[in-house]
N, C-alpha and C positions, 0 to 999 in steps of 0.2 A: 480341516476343510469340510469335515463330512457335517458339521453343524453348519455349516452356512444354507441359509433359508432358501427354499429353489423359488424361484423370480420368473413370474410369467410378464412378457412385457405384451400390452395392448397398442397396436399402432392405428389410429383412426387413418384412414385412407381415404380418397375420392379423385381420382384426376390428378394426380400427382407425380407425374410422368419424371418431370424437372426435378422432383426432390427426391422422391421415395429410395432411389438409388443413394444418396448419397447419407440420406436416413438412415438406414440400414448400414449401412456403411458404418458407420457413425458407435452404432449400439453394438456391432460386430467387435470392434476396436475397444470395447470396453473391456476393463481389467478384471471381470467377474469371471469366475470358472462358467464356460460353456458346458461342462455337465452339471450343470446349478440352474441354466436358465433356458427359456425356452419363451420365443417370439410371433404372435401373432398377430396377423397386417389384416385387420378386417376393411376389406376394400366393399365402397360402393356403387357396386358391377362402374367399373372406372372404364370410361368410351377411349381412353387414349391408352397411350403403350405400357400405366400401370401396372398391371397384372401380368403380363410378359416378364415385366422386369422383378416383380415380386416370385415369380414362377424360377424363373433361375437363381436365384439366391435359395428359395427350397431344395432346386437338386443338389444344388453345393452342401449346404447347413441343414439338415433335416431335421434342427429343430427352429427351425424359420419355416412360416405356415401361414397358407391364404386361407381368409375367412369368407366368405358372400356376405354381404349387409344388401341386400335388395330393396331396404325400407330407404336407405340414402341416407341418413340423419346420425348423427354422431353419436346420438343416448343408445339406438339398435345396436352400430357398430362396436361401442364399448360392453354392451352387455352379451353380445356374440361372442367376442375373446373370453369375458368373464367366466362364460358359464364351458369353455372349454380349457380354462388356465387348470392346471395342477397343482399351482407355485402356492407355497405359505403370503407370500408376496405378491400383491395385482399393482402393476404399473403401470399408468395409463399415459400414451405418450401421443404427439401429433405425428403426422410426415413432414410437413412444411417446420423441423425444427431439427439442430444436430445436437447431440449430446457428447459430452468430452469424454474421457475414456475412464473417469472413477467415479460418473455417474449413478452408475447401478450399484455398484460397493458403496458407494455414501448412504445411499436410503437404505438400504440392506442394513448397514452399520449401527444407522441411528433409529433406524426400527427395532433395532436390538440394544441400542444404548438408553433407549425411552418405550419403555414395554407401556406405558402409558396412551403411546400415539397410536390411533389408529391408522391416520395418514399420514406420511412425510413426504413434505415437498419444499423447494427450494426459488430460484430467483427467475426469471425469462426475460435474457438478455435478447434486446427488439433490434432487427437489423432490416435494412430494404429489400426484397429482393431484387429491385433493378437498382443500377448504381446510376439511378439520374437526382436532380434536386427536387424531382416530385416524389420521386419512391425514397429518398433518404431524411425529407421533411414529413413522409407519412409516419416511417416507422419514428421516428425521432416522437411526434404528437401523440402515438398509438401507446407510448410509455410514458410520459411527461404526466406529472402531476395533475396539470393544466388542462391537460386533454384529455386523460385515462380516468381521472378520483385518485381514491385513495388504497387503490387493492394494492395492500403490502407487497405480491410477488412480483412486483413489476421494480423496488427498490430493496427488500429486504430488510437489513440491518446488521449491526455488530455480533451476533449474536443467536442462538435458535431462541421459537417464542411460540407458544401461542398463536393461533390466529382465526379468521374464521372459514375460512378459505385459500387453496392455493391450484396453482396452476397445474391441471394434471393430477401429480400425484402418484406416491405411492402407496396403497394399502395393504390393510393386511385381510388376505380369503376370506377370516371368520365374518369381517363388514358384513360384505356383503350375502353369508348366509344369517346375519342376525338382521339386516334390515333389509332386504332385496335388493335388485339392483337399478338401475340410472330411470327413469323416470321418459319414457317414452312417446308421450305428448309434447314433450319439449325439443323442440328442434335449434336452442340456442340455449346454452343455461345451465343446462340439465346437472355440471358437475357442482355448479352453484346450488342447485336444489337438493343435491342428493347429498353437502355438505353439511347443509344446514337440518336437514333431518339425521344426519348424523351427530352432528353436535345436538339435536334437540333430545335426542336419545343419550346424554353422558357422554358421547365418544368426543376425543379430542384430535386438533389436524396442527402437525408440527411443522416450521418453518425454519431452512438451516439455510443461512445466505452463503455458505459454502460449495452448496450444491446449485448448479448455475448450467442451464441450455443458451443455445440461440434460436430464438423464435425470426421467421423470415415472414415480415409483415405483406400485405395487399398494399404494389406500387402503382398499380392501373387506377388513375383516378374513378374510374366507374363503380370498378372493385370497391372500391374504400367507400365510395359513399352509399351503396348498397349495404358494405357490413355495420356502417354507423346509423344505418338506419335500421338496420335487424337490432344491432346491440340497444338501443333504444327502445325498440319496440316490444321485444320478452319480458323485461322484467315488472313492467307495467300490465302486458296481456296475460304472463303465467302466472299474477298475482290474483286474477280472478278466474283464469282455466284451474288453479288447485287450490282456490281459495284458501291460501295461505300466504303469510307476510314475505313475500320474497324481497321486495324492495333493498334500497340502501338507500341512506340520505346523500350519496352522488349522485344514484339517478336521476335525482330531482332537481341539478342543480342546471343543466341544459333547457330544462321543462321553464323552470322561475327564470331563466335569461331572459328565453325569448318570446316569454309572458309580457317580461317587466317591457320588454321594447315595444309590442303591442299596445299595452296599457299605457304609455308615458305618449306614443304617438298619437292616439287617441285624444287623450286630453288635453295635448299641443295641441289639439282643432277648436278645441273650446276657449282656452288658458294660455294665458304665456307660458305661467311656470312649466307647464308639459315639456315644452322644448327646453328649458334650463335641466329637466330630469331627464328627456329623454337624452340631451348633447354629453349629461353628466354619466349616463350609465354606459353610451357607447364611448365615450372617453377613458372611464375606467377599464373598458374591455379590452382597446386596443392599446392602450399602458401594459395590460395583462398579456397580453399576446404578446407583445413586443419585447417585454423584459423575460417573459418564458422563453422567447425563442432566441434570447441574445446568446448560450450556451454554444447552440450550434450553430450561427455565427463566429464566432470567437472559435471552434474546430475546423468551422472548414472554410475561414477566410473568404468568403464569397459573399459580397451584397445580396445576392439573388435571395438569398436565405430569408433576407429583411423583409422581405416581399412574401415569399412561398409557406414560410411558416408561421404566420398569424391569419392568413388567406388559412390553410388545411387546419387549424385550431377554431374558427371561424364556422367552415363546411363541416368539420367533426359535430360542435354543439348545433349546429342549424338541423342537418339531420338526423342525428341524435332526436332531438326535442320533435321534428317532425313523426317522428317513429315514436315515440314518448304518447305521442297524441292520439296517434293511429290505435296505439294499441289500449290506452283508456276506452277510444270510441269503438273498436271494434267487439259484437257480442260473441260472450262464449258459448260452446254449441250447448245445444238442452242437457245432453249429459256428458258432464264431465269425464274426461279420463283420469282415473288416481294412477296414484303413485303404483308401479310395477312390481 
């Protein structure tokens, strides 16, 4: 036992009233020796019962520990914990997510099974957090091929691999004194940015479909088309606030949507063919929509489904693309903030 690597886990926090309890909870219940790890909740000064509830869990566990993030943003928050972990090990994990109980001993495991990986991370199983068919067609869309791209962690595989990124993550200390830490202009992104300058540097970020959370998605419709417009809108804006390539060719694929519906509507005003392109492109979509969301149908027996999930596949790419746009046209300030 005395080789097992001590494990600082990072828990991003804000308003978490509903979850963080059961968060904790959660990582508490893990099979990892408690004199091995040690857990910090960087909260961002949280207006509701968060911090209460984070407070009593320190007097029980004294190595459960509240952080201040006063900046609010998730790249502060992770690099608060970071720069006060101990652990051979930095784990960075959400509130709004539970962890099974060999969690922590999986990455721990395969961090020492692949001395190669820098980061090992695993799969994020997507659940509602209200149990209506708005909040069960969100989270269903927020992972779907259809609606998400193609980020491996959302499906995984047979198998560890390679990858370019994952959700979270475990790393290992040395990262982050060999490349800094999370990239603090970014307020959406940041683990994306800080992967990809790791891989640009040799490091590599390992993927075990064994190791698996439950991420509890945004079922408030408001909610959800706020975050579909934030996720849209970083990686198009952080590509010119750090002038470097962050993109992915998913991003782009919401953006050419509802380009091409624009463009084909347009030329319907001139052209017949317009309207044979434009009938043709939203034909194919709602084929698209409708065969992506037959899955959960066929789960949860319910017509309503037929309806609610090619509508939130629909709103996903609409605001997506609208945030896609915003943040092309929006300028970056005169000087840049770099990498932290």
């Amino acid at each position: 036992m005395d080789n097992l690597p001590l494990v600082s886990i990072v828990v991003l926090c804000r308003n978490e009233e509903e979850f963080i309890g059961r968060c904790l909870d959660s990582l508490l219940a893990n099979d990892y020796p408690k004199d091995r790890l040690e857990v910090f909740v960087a909260d961002g000064m949280s207006q509701d019962g968060t911090r209460g509830i984070v407070e009593s869990y320190s007097e029980k566990h004294p190595f459960v520990k509240l952080l201040d993030n006063p900046k609010r943003i998730p790249a502060t928050a992770a690099n608060q914990g970071i720069k006060a972990a101990k652990g051979d090990l930095v784990m960075i994990a959400g509130a709004h997510a539970l962890y099974p109980t060999d969690y922590v001993s999986k990455c721990a495991a395969y961090s020492q099974k692949y001395p190669a990986a820098d980061n090992v991370g695993g799969v994020r199983l997507t659940e509602a957090r209200d149990n209506t068919t708005l909040g069960r067609s969100i989270a269903y869309v927020s992972s779907h091929r259809f609606g998400a791209g193609t980020a491996t962690y959302h499906r995984g595989g047979t198998s560890p691999s390679w990858v370019d990124s994952v959700w979270g993550g475990c790393y290992r200390k040395e990262v982050f004194e060999r490349l800094g830490l999370y990239n603090e202009s970014l307020t959406v992104g940041e683990d994306r940015e800080f992967n990809l300058r790791l891989r640009g540097f040799g490091g590599k970020i390992l993927q075990v479909p064994e190791i698996t959370c439950t991420y509890y998605a945004r079922s408030k419709f408001r909610d959800f088309c706020r975050w579909a417009f934030r996720m849209g809108f970083w990686p198009f804006y952080a590509d010119k606030l750090l002038a470097r390539r962050l993109l992915a060719p998913r991003n782009l694929a919401p953006l050419a949507f509802i380009v091409s519906l624009f463009l084909s509507l347009g030329i319907s005003a001139y052209f017949t063919a317009g309207r044979y392109l434009l009938g043709g492109i939203l034909s194919a979509y709602l084929a698209g929509a409708v065969a992506s969301s037959l899955p959960l149908l066929l789960r949860e027996r319910k017509l309503r489904y037929l309806a609610a999930t090619p509508f939130i596949f629909a709103v996903t790419h609409a605001f997506y693309a609208v945030g896609s746009i915003y943040g092309i046209l929006k300028p970056v300030p005169a000087l840049r903030i770099e990498t932290q």
